[in-house]
C-alpha positions as CSV (number, residue, x, y, z in Angstrom):
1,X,74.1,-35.4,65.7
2,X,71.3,-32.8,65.5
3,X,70.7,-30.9,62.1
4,X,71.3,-27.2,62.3
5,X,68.1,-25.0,61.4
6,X,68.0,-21.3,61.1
7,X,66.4,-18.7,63.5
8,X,64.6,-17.5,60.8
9,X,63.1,-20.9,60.2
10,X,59.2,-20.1,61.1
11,X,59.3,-18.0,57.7
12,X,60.3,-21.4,56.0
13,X,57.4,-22.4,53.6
14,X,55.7,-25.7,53.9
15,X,57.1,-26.9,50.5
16,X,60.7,-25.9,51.6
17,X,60.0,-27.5,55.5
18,X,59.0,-30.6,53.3
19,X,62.0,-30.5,51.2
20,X,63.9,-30.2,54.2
21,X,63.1,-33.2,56.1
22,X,63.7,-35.1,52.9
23,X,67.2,-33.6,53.1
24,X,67.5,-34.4,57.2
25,X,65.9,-37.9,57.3
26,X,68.2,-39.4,54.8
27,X,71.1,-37.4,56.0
28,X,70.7,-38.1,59.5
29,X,70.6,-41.9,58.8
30,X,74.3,-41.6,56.7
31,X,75.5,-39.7,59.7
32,X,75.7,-36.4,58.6
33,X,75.1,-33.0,60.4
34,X,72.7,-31.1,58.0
35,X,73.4,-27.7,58.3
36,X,70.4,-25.6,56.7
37,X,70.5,-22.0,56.0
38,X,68.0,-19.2,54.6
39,X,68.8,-16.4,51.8
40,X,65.3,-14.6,52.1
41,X,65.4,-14.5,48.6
42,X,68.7,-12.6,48.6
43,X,71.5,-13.1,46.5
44,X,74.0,-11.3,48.2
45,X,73.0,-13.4,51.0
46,X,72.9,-16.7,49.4
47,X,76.3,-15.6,48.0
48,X,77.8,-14.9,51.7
49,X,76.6,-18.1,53.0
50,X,77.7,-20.4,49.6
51,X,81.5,-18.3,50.6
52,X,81.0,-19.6,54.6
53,X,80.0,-23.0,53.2
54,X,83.3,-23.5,51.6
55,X,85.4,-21.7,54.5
56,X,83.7,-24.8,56.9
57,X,84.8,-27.3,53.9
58,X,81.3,-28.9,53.6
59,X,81.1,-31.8,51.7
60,X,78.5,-31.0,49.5
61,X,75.6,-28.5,48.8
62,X,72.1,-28.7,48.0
63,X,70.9,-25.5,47.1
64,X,67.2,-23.5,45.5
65,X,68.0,-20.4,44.6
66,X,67.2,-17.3,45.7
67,X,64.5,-15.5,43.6
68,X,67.3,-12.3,43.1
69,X,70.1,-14.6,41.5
70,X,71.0,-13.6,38.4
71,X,74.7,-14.2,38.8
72,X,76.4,-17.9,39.3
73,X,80.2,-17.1,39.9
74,X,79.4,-18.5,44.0
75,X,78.4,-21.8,42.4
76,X,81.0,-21.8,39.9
77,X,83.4,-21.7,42.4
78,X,82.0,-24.4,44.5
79,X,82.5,-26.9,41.2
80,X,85.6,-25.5,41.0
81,X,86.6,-26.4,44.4
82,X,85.4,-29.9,43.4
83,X,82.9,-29.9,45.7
84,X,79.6,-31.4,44.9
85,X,76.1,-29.1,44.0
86,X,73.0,-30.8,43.4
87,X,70.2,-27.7,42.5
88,X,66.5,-28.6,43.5
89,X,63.3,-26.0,42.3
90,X,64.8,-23.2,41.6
91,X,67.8,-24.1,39.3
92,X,69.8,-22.5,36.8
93,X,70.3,-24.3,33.6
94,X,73.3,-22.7,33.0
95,X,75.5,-24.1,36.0
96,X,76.9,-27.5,34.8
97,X,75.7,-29.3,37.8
98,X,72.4,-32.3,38.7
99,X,68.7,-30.6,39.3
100,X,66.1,-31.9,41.0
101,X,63.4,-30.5,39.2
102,X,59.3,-30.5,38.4
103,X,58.3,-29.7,35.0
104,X,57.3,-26.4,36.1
105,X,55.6,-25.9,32.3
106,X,54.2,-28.8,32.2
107,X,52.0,-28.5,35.6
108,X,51.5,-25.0,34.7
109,X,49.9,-26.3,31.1
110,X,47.7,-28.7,33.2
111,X,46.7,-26.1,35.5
112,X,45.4,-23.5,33.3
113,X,43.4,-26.3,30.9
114,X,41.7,-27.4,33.7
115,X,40.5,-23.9,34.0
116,X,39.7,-24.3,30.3
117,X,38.2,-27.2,30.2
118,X,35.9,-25.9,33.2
119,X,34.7,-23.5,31.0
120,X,36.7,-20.4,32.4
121,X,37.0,-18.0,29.2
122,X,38.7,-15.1,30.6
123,X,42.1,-16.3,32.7
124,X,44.6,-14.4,34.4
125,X,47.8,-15.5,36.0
126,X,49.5,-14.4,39.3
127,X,53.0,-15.2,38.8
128,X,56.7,-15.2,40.9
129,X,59.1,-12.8,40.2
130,X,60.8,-12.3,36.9
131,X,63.9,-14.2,37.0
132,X,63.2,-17.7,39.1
133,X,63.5,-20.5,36.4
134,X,60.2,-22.3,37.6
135,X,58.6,-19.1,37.6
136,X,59.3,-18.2,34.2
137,X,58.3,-21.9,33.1
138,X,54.8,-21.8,35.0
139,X,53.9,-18.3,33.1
140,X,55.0,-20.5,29.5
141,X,53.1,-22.8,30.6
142,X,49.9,-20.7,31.1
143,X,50.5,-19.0,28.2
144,X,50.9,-22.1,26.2
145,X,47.7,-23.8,27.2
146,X,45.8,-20.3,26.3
147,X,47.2,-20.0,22.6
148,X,46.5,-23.9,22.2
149,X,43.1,-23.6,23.0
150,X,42.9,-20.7,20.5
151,X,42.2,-18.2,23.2
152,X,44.6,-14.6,23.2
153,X,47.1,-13.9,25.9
154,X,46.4,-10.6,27.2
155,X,50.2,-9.4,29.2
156,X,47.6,-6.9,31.7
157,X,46.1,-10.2,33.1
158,X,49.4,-11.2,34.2
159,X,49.9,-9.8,37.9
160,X,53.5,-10.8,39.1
161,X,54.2,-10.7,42.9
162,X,57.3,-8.2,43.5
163,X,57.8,-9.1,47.4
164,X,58.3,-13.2,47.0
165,X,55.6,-15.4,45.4
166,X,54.9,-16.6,48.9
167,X,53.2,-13.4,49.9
168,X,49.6,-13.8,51.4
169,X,49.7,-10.4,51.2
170,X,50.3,-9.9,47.7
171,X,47.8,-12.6,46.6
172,X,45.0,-10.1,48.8
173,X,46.4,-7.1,46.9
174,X,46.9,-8.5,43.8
175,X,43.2,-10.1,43.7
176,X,41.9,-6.2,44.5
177,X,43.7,-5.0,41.9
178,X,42.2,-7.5,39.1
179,X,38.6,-6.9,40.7
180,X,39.5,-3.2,39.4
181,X,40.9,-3.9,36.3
182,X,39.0,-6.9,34.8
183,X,35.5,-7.4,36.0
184,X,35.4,-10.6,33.3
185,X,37.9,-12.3,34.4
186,X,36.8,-16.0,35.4
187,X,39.4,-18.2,36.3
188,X,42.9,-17.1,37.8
189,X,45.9,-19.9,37.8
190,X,47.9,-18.8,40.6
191,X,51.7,-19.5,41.2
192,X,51.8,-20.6,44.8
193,X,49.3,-21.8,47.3
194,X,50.2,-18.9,49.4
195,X,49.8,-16.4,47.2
196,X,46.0,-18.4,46.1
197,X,45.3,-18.2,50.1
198,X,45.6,-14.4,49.7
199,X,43.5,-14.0,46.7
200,X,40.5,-16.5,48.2
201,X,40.7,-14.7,51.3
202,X,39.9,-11.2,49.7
203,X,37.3,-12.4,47.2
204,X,35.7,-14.0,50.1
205,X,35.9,-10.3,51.8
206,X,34.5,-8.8,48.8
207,X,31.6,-11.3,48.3
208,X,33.2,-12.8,45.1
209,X,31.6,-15.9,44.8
210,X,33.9,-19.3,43.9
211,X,33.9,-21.1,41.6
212,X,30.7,-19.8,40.3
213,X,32.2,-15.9,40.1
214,X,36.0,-17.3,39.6
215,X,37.8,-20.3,39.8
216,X,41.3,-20.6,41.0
217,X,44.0,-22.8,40.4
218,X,47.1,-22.9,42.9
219,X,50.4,-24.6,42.9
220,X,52.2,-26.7,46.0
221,X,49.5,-28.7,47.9
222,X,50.2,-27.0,51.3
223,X,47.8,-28.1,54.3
224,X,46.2,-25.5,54.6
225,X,44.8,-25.5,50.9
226,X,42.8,-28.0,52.0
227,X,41.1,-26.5,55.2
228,X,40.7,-23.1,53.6
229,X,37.0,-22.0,52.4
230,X,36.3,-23.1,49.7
231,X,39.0,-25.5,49.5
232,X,42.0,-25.0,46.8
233,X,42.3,-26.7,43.4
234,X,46.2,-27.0,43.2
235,X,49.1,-28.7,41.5
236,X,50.8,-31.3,44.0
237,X,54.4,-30.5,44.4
238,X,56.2,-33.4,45.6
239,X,58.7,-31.6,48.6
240,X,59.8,-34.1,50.3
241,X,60.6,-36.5,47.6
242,X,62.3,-34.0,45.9
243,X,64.4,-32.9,49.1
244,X,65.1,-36.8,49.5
245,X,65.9,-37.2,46.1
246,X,68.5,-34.6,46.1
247,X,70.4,-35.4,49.3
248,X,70.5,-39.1,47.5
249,X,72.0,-37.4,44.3
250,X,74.1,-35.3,46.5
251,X,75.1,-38.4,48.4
252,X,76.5,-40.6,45.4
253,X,78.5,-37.5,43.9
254,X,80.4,-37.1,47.8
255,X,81.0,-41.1,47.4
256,X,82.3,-40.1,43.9
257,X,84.6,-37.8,45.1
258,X,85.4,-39.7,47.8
259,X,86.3,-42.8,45.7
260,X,88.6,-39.9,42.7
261,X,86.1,-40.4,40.3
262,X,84.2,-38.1,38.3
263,X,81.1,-36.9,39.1
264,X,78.2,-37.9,37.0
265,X,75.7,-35.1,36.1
266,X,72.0,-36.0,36.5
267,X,68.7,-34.2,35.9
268,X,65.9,-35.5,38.1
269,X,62.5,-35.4,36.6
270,X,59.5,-35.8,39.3
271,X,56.0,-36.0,38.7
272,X,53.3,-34.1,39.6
273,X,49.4,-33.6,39.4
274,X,46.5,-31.8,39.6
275,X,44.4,-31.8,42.6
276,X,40.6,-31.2,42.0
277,X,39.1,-29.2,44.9
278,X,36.2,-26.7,45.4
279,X,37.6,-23.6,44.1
280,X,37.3,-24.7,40.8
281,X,34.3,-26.1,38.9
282,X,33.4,-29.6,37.5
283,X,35.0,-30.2,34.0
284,X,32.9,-29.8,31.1
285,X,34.6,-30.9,28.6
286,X,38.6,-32.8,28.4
287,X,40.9,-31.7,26.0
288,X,43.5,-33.8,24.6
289,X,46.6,-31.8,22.7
């Protein structure tokens, strides 16, 4: 059996492609056809294919959701069909199903001391779009590290990336715009590697110097943070253990079913960790809270 991929599938990020083939491998081994579909971030979307999901009586879902839902009734009605939903990244606590998560706050905390305890004084954040549950837990967590350290959060060093916070583009455009608006701004803790690609790129075209000018913190662990000049400081995201543990949450709630018993809820904690590259500087000094 092959696993189905989308045409649109070059625009897949490496996290998700990584999450993916944690879905896949696993899958393919329990004889399943994984049948993988993109919203682009759209709910409407993510909404019609949920509705062509349950017309092709699937037996379960895995599903991140798309940066523009705000509405659940599609999953609702999945449950309601009795068919099992396992949520991995971007969740919503709200749906009575199992996660697969990161603590997105936590990694975000880590993130932005590190900047702290590098010395950075001034920090800005470049964060998702409003309504993504990991992206509202990474800006918490920035903010939370900043008032613990007794330092103010200032809302106009907080950029947030309207087109997708995978946008190379809007980490270029976003980085010219602080260069504009805060010339003592030292460190920048960035949502995702992409977007920290972006910003790098154009502070390299504008002869911003870092670390020594501005240090940047990123979030994922792609490849190419690694091979880009000067190398990026990130957060490592686990993708394909996440994508593997969900399928195998996934899988034991279709045996479940299979078997008439009830479903048993979980929420998947994995751990994550900072990864101390070149854009950032050597610690000074570690903080314990």
């Amino acid at each position: 059996m092959q696993d189905h991929w989308p045409d649109n599938s070059r625009n897949c990020t490496p996290f998700f492609f990584q999450c993916y083939q944690g879905h896949c491998c696993p899958g393919r081994k329990k004889g399943y056809l994984v049948i993988i579909l993109q919203s682009n971030e759209s709910y409407e979307l993510e909404k019609k294919q949920i509705q062509l999901l349950l017309r092709q009586r699937v037996d379960g879902i895995l599903i991140s959701l798309a940066n523009g839902t705000a509405d659940y009734n599609h999953l609702t009605d999945v449950l309601a069909q009795d068919k099992p939903l396992v949520m991995f990244d971007k969740i919503a606590k709200l749906v009575k199903c199992s996660k697969v998560i990161i603590d997105d706050r936590k990694a975000a905390y880590v993130a932005t001391q590190h900047l702290i305890d590098t010395g950075c004084k001034r920090i800005a954040h470049f964060r998702g779009a409003l309504l993504p549950q990991n992206s509202i837990d990474r800006f918490l967590g920035y903010k939370k590290a900043l008032l613990d350290n007794n330092m103010p959060y200032d809302p106009s060093l907080v950029y947030i990336c309207q087109c997708g916070d995978q946008s190379f583009e809007e980490g270029k455009m976003n980085a010219r715009q602080l260069l504009k608006d805060h010339k003592d701004v030292d460190g920048i803790f960035i949502n995702t590697d992409m977007v920290a690609i972006g910003a790098i790129t154009e502070f390299n075209e504008q002869g911003v110097k870092i670390p020594e000018d501005i240090s940047i913190v990123g979030f994922s662990n792609w490849f190419m943070s690694s091979v880009i000049s000067p190398s990026l400081t990130t957060i490592d995201q686990p993708g394909y253990e996440m994508g593997k543990a969900a399928f195998k949450q996934l899988y034991k709630e279709m045996q479940q079913v299979k078997n008439k018993e009830p479903i048993v809820y979980k929420d998947i904690v994995l751990k994550t960790e900072l990864v101390k590259r070149q854009s950032s500087k050597e610690v000074l000094h570690k903080t314990i809270h």
